[in-house]
C-alpha beads as a LAMMPS data file, in Angstrom:
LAMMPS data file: protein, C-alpha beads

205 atoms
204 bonds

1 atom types
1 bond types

-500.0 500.0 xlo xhi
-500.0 500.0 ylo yhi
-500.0 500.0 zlo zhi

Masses

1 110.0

Atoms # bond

1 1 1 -40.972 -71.809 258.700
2 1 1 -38.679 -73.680 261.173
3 1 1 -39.007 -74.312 265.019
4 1 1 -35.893 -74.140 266.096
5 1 1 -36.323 -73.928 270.009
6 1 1 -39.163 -75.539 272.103
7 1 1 -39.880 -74.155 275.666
8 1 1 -42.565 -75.327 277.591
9 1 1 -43.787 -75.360 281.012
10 1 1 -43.679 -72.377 283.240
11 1 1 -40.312 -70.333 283.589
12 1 1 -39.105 -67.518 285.018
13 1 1 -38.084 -64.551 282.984
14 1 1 -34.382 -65.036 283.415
15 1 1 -34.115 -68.278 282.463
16 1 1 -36.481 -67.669 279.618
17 1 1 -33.637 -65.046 278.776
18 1 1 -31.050 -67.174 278.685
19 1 1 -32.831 -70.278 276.815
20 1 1 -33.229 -67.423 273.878
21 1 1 -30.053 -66.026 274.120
22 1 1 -28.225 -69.479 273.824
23 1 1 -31.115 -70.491 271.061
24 1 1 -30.014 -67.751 269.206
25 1 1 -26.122 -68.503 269.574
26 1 1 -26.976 -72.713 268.293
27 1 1 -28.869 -71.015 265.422
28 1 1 -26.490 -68.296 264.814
29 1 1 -25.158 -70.090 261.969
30 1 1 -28.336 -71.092 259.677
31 1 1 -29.764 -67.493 260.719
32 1 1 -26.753 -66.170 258.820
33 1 1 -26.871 -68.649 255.495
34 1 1 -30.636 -68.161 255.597
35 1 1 -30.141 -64.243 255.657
36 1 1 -27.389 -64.468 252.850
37 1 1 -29.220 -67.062 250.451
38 1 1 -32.090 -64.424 250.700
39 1 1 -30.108 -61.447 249.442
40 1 1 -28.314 -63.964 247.389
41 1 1 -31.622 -64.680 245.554
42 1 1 -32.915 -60.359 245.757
43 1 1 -29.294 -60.316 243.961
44 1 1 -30.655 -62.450 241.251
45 1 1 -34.088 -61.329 241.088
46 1 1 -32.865 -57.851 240.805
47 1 1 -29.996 -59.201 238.196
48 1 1 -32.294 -60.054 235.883
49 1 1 -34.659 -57.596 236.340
50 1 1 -32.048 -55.694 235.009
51 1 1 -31.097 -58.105 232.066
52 1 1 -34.768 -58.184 230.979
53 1 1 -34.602 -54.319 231.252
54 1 1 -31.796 -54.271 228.897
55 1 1 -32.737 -57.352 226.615
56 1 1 -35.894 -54.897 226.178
57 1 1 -34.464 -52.146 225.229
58 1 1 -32.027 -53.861 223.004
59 1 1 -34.787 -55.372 220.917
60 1 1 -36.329 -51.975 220.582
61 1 1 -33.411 -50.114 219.220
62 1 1 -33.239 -53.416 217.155
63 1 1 -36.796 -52.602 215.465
64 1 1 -36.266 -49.090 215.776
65 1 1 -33.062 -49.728 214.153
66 1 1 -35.131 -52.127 211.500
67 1 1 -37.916 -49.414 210.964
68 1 1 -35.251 -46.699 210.084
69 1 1 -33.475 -49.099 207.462
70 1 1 -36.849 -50.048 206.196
71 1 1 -38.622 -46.225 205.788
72 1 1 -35.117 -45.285 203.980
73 1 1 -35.183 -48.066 201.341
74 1 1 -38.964 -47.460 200.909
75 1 1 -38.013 -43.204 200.807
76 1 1 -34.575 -44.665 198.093
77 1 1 -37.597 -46.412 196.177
78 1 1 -39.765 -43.694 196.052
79 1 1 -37.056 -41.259 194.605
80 1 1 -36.431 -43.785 192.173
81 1 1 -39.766 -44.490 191.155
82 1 1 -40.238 -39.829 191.067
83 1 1 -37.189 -39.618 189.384
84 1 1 -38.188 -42.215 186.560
85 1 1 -41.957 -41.025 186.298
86 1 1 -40.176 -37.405 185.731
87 1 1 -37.632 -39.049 183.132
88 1 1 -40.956 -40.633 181.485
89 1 1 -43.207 -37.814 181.549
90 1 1 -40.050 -35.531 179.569
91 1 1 -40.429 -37.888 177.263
92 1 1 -43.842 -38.011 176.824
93 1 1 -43.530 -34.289 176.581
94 1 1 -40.947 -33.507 174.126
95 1 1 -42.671 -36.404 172.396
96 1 1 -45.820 -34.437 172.011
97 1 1 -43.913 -30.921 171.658
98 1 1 -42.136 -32.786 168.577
99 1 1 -45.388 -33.888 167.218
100 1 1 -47.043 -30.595 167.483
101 1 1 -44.214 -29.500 165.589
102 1 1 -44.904 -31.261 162.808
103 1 1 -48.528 -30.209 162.403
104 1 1 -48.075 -26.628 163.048
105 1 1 -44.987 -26.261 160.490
106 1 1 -47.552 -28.275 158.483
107 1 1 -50.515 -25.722 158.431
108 1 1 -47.690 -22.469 158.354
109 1 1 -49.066 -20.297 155.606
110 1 1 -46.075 -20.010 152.949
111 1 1 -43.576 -16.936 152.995
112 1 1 -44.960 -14.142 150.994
113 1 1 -42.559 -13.172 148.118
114 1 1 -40.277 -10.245 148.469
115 1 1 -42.668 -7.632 146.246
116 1 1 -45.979 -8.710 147.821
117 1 1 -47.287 -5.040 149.048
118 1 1 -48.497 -6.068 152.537
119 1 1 -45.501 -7.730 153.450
120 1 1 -43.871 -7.443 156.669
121 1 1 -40.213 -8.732 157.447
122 1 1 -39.656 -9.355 160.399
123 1 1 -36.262 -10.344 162.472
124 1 1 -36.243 -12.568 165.349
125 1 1 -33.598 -12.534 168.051
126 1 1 -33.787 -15.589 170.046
127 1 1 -32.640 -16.011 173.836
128 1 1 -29.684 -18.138 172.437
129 1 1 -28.335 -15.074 170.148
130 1 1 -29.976 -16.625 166.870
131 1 1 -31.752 -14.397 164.580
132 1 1 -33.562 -15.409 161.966
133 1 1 -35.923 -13.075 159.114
134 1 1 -38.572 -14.261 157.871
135 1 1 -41.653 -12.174 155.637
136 1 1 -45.475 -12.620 156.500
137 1 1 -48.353 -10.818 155.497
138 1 1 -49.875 -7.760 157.703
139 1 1 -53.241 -9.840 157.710
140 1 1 -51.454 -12.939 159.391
141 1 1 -52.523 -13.515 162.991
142 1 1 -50.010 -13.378 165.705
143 1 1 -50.337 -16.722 166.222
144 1 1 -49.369 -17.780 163.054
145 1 1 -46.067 -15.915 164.398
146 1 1 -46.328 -17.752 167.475
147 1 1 -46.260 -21.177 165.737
148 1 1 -43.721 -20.375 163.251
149 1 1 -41.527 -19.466 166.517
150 1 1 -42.565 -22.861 168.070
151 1 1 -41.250 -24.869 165.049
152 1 1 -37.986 -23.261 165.290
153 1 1 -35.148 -25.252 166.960
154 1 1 -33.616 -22.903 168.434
155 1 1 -37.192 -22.024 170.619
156 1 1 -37.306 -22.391 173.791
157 1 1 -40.628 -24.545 175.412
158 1 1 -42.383 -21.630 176.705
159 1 1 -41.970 -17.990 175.464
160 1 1 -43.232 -14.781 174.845
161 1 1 -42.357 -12.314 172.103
162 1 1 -42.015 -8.656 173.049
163 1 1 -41.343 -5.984 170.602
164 1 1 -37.892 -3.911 170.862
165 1 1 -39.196 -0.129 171.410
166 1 1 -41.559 0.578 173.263
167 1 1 -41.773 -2.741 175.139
168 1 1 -44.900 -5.115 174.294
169 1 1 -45.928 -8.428 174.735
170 1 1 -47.189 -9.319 171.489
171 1 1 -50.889 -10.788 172.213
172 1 1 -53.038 -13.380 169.854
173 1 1 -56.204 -12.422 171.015
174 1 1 -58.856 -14.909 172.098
175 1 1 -60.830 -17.562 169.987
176 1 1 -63.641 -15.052 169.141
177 1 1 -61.469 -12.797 167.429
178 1 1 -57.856 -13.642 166.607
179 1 1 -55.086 -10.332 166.211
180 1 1 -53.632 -9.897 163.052
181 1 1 -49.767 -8.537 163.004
182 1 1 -51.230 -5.326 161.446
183 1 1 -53.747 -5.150 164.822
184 1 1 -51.038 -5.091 166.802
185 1 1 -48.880 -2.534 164.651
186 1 1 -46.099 -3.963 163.362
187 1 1 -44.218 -1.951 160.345
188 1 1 -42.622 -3.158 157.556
189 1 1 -39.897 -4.137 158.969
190 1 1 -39.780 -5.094 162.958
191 1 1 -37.311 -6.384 165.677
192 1 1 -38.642 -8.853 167.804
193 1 1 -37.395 -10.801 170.758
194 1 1 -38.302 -14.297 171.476
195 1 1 -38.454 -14.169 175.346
196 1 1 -37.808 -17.465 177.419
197 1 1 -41.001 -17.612 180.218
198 1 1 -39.295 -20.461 182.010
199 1 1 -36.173 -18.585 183.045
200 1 1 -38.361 -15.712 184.182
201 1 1 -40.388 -17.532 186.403
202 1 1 -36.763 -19.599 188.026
203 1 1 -36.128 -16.057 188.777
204 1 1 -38.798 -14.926 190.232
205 1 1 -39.314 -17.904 192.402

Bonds

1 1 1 2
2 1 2 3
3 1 3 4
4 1 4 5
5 1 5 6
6 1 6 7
7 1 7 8
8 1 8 9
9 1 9 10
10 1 10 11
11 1 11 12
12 1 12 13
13 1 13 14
14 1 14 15
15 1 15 16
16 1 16 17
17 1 17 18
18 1 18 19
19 1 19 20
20 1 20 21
21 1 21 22
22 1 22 23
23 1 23 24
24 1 24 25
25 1 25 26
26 1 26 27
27 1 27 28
28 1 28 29
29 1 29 30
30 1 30 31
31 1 31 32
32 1 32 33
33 1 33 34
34 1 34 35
35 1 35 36
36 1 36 37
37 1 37 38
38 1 38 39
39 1 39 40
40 1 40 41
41 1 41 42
42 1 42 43
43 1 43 44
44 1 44 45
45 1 45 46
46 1 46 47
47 1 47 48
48 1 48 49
49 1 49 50
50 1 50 51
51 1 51 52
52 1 52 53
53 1 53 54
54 1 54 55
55 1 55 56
56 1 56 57
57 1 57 58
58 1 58 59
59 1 59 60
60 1 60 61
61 1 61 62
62 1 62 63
63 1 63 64
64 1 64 65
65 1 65 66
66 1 66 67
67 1 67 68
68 1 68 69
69 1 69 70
70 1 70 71
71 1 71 72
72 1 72 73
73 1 73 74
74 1 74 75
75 1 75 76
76 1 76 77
77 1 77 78
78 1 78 79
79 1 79 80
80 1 80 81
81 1 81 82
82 1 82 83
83 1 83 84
84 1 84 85
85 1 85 86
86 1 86 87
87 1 87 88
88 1 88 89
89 1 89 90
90 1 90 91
91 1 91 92
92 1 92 93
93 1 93 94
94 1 94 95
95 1 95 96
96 1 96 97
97 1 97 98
98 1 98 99
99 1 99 100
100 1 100 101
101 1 101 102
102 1 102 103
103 1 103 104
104 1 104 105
105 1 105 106
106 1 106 107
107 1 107 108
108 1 108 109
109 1 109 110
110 1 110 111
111 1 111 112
112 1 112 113
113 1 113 114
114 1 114 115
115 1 115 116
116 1 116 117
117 1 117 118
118 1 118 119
119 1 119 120
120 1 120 121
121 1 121 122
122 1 122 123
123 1 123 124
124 1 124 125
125 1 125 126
126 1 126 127
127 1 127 128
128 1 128 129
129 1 129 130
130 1 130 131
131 1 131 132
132 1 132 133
133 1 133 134
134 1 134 135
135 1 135 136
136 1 136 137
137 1 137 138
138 1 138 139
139 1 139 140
140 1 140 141
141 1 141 142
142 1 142 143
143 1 143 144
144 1 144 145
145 1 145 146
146 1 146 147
147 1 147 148
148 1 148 149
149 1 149 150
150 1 150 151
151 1 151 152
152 1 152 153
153 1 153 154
154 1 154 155
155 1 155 156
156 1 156 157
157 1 157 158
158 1 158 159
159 1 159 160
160 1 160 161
161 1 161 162
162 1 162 163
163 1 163 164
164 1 164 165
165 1 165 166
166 1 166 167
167 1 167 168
168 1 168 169
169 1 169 170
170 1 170 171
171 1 171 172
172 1 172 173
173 1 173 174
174 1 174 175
175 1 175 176
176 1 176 177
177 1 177 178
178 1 178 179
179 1 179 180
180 1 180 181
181 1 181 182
182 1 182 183
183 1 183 184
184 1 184 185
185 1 185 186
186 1 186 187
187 1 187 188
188 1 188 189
189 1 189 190
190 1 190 191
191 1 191 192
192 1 192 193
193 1 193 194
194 1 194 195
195 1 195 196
196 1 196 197
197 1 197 198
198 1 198 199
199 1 199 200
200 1 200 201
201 1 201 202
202 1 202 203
203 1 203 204
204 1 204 205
């Protein structure tokens, strides 16, 4: 604070008046730069106010920006790392499925010969078009049918097989008590179909 006037002493009203009025008028001047450099400095307060405003929210869309980048590389890894797991597991799989292979085709009983009285030929149409015959005995189980079907090549990795007229899904039983092809009544001579359980259930779904 600055005293710019000094009045002391009795005076009269007017003259008090007038001392103020021409106090004002000397001062007029520094009242004026005093009033300016204080909005000057609200000006510059206020100014960067405002730049620290907007330095803030620059820096967040920066690490917004950052977080975004870094949750889509990590989501770009992931994928990666799914997508090779999947590749691996395949593997693993048809690795196995090719293995099984071997020791099913291994344990098939042989095909009966042509004359052998309970033989049973049977044709196989697979979903591909392939058919194949092949002769087994009325006492085989179904799944001995089942596993000469899974060594073929041209089977596909899950399947059913459904007789031609009337429609049946061909069952093996359970472990207590295994179905021959005879308990399921097959003929002499049989079309069946080789049906692809995968494709039915893309369909349904």
């Amino acid at each position: 604070m600055t005293v710019v006037a000094r009045i002391e002493g009795p005076i009269q009203a007017e003259e008090l008046m007038t001392r103020l009025t021409q106090c004002m008028h000397e001062n007029e001047h520094n009242l004026t730069a005093i009033r300016l450099e204080r909005e000057e400095r609200n000006h510059t307060h206020i100014l960067r106010q405002e730049q620290d405003a907007a330095y803030l929210e620059s820096l967040r869309a920066d690490e917004e920006k950052e977080r975004k980048k870094l949750e889509e590389q990590e989501e770009v890894k992931r994928k990666e790392e799914e997508k090779q797991r999947k590749i691996e597991n395949k593997k693993k799989i048809e690795e196995e499925r090719k293995q099984l292979k071997i020791v099913k085709a291994e344990n098939l009983p042989s095909e009966p010969v042509s004359d052998e009285p309970d033989t049973i030929k049977l044709v196989l149409k697979f979903p591909n078009g392939t058919r194949i015959e092949r002769r087994f005995l009325h006492s085989n189980s179904v799944q001995v049918l089942y596993d000469y079907v899974f060594c073929n090549e041209n089977s596909p990795d899950e399947f059913q097989i459904v007789t031609n007229f009337p429609r049946k899904v061909l069952k093996c039983g359970d472990d207590d008590q295994a179905l021959s092809l005879s308990d399921v009544g097959l003929g002499k001579t049989e079309m069946l179909f080789v049906q692809d359980i995968a494709d039915d259930d893309e369909e349904d779904s």
